[in-house]
C-alpha positions in Angstrom: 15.2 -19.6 12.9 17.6 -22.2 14.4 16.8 -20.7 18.0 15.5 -22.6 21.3 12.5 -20.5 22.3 13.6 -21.7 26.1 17.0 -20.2 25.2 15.7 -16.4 24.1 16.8 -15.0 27.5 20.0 -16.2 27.6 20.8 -14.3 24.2 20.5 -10.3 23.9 20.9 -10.9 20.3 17.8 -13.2 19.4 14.3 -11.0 18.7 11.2 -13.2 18.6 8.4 -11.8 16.0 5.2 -13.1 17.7 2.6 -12.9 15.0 -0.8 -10.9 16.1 -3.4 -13.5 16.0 -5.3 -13.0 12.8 -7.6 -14.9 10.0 -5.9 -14.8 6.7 -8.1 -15.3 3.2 -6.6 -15.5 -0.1 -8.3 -14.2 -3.4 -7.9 -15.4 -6.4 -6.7 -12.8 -9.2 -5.6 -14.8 -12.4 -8.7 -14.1 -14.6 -8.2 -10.4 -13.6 -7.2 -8.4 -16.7 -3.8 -6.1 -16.0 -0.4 -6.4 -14.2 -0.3 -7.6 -10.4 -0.5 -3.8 -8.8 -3.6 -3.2 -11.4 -5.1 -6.2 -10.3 -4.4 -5.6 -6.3 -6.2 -2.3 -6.8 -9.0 -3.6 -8.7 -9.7 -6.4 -5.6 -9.0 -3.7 -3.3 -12.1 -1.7 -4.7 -14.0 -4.5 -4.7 -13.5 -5.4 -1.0 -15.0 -1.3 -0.5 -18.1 -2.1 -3.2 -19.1 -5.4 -0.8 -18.0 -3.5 2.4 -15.6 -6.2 3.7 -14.9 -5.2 7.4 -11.0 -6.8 6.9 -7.7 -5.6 8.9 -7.4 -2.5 7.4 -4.2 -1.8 9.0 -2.3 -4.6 7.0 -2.2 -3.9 3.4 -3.9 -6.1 0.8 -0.7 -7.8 -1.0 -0.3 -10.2 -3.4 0.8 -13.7 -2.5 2.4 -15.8 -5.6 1.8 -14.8 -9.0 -2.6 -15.9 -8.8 -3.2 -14.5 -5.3 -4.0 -11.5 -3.0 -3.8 -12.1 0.8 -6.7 -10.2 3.3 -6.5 -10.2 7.0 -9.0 -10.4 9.4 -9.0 -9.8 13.2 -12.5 -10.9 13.4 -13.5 -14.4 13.5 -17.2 -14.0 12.3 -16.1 -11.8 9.8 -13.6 -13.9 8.4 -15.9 -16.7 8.5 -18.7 -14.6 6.4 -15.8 -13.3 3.5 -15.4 -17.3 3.0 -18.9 -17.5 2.0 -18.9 -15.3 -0.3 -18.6 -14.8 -4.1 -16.9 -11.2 -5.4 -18.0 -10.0 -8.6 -15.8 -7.8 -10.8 -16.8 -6.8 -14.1 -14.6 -6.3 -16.8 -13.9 -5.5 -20.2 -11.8 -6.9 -23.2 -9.0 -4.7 -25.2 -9.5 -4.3 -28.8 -12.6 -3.5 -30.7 -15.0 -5.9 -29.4 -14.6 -4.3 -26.2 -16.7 -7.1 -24.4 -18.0 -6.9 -21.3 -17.3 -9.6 -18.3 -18.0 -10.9 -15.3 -14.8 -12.7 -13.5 -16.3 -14.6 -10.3 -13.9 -14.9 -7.4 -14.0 -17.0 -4.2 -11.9 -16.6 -1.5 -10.3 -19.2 0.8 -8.5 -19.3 3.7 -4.6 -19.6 4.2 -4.5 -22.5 6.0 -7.5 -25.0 7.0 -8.1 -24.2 11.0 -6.6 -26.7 13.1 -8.3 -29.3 15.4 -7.5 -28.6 19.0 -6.1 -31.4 21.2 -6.2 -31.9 25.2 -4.5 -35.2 25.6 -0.9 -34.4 23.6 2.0 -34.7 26.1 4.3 -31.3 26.6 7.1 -33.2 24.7 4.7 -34.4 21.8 3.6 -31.2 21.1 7.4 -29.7 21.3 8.1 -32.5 19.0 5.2 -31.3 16.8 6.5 -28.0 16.6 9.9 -29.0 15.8 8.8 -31.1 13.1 7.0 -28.2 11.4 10.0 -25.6 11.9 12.6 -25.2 9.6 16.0 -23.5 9.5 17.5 -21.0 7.3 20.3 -20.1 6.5 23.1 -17.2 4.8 20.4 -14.5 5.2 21.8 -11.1 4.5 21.1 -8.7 7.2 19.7 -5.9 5.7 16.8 -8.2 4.7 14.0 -7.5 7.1 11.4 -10.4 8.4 8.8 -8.6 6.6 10.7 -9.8 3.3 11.2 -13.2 5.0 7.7 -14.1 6.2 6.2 -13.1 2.7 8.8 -15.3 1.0 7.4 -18.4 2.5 4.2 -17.4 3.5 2.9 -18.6 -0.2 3.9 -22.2 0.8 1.2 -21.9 4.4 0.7 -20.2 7.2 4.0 -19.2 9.3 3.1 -19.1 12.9 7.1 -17.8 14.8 9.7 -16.7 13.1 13.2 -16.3 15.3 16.1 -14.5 13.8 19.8 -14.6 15.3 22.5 -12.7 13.9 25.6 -13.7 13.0 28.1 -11.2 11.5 26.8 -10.1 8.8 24.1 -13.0 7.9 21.3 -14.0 9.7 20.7 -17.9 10.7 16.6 -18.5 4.0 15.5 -17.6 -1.9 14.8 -14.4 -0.6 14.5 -11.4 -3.9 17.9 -12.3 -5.6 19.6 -14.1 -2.6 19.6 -18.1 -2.2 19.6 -19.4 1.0 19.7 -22.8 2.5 16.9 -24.8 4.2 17.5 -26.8 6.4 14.7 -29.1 8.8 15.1 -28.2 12.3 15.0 -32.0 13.0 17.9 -32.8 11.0 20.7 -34.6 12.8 24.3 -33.3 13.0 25.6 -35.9 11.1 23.0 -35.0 7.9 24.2 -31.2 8.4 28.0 -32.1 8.1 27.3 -34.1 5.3 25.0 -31.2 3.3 28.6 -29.3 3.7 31.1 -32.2 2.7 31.7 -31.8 -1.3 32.3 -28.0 -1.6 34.0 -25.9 -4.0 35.0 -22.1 -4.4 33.9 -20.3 -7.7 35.4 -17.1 -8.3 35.9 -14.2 -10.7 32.4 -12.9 -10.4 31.2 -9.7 -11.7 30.8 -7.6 -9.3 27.0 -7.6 -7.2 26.9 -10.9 -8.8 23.5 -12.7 -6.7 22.4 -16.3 -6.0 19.9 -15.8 -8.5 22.4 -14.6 -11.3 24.2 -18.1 -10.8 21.0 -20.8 -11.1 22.1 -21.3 -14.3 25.2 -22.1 -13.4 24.0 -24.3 -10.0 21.5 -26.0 -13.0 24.9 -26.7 -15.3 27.2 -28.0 -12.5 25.0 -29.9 -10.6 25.2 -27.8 -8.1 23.1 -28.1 -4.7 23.3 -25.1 -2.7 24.7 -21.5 -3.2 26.6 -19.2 -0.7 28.2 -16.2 -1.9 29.9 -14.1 0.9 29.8 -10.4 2.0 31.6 -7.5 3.4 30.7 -4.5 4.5 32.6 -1.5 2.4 32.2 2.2 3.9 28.9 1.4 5.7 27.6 -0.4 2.5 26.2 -4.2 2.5 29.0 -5.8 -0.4 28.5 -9.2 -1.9 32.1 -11.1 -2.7 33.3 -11.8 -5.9 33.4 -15.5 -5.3 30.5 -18.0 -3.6 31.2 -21.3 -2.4 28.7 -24.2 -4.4 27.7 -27.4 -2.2 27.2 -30.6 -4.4 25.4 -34.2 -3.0 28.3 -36.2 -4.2 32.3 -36.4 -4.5 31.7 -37.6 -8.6 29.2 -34.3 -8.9 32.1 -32.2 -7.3 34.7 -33.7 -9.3 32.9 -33.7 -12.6 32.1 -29.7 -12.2 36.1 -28.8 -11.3 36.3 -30.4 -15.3 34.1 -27.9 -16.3 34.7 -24.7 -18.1 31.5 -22.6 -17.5 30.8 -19.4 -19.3 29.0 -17.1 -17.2 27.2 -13.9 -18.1 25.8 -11.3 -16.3 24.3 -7.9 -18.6 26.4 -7.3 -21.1 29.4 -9.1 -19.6 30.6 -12.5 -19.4 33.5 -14.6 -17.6 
């Protein structure tokens, strides 16, 4: 994501995703009765009932843990889903076995933006920049399919640009932490994210980012980086990760600590 659009030429290793221009409603599913896939399905046969003319070719997925996302390539059919109100019926477990209606209005994505004439080239690159974010310690066999739908819950992504680096591309993704960084922030403000560092190792093996938050939570810890390696064509985290603190007291005060860490049935 930390890529120079004017730059993609000069690098045979940067891809740029453009994303196919589309309309994006979400559905709201938390009154729905069932897991998230039970619920998807029950939307999805809703969409059939009304005979929503959506982007077939893009599933319908959930976004967050209240919300299903359906894409349209058509403005005035976008527009007309907005307006309206789905219907689902359903029915209680247990023996009263009563009979529902849950009421469901969609809304879109992101609210359509007002198109400007006047903006200079370099406010609108400063625009951009301001709205672009860089990530970091991405494993590589995470596609950008995982990566868009990661942050796609927080608004609408327009680019994504990937670069590789070894093994890591230049974002929590699953079980992996990664570091966000704003694509405005100076160099001084990135050396100083990386000042107060400290190695923690002895980790069960596979250990993820996600295994350690209560350990980050404990130590006061900022940021997360666990290494890998690549072991007879297999992706390999390292038994160790390097933890990032704010402060010199934070980093002192967690090389005092004796943390017991557990991971199944195993702790160190």
């Amino acid at each position: 994501m930390d890529v120079d659009p004017s730059n993609l030429n000069k690098d045979p290793s940067i891809i740029t995703i453009e994303k196919v221009k589309e309309h994006i409603a979400l559905v709201p599913y938390g009154e729905l009765i069932g897991g998230k896939g039970l619920k998807t399905i029950k939307i999805k046969k809703a969409l059939q009932t009304y005979n929503i003319q959506y982007n077939k070719q893009l599933p319908v997925t959930p976004l967050g843990k209240q919300r299903v996302k359906v894409s349209f390539l058509d403005k005035e059919k976008f527009d007309q889903f907005l307006k309206m109100e789905l219907v689902i019926q359903e029915q209680k477990e247990g023996d009263s076995g009563e009979v529902f209606n849950v009421k469901l209005q969609p809304t879109p994505l992101k609210p359509e933006k007002v198109a400007t004439t006047n903006d200079k080239n370099s406010d609108t690159s400063q625009n951009s920049n301001s709205r672009t974010i860089q990530v970091i310690d991405i494993p590589a066999y995470r596609q950008v399919r995982e990566i868009r739908e990661s942050f796609e819950d927080l608004g609408e992504i327009e680019k994504i640009y990937t670069r590789g680096a070894g093994l890591y591309q230049s974002y929590h993704i699953n079980k992996n932490i990664v570091r966000v960084l704003p694509l405005l922030l100076s160099k001084e403000e990135r050396e100083k994210r990386k000042q107060f560092s400290l190695r923690l190792s002895g980790l069960h093996y596979q250990t993820s980012g996600y295994d350690l938050k209560e350990v980050m939570t404990q130590c006061k810890g900022k940021t997360c980086f666990i290494p890998a390696v690549m072991i007879q064509g297999k992706y390999q985290r390292c038994r160790y990760a390097y933890i990032h603190f704010s402060s010199q007291d934070d980093l002192v005060e967690a090389r005092q600590m004796k943390i017991e860490f557990k991971k199944g049935n195993a702790s160190t």
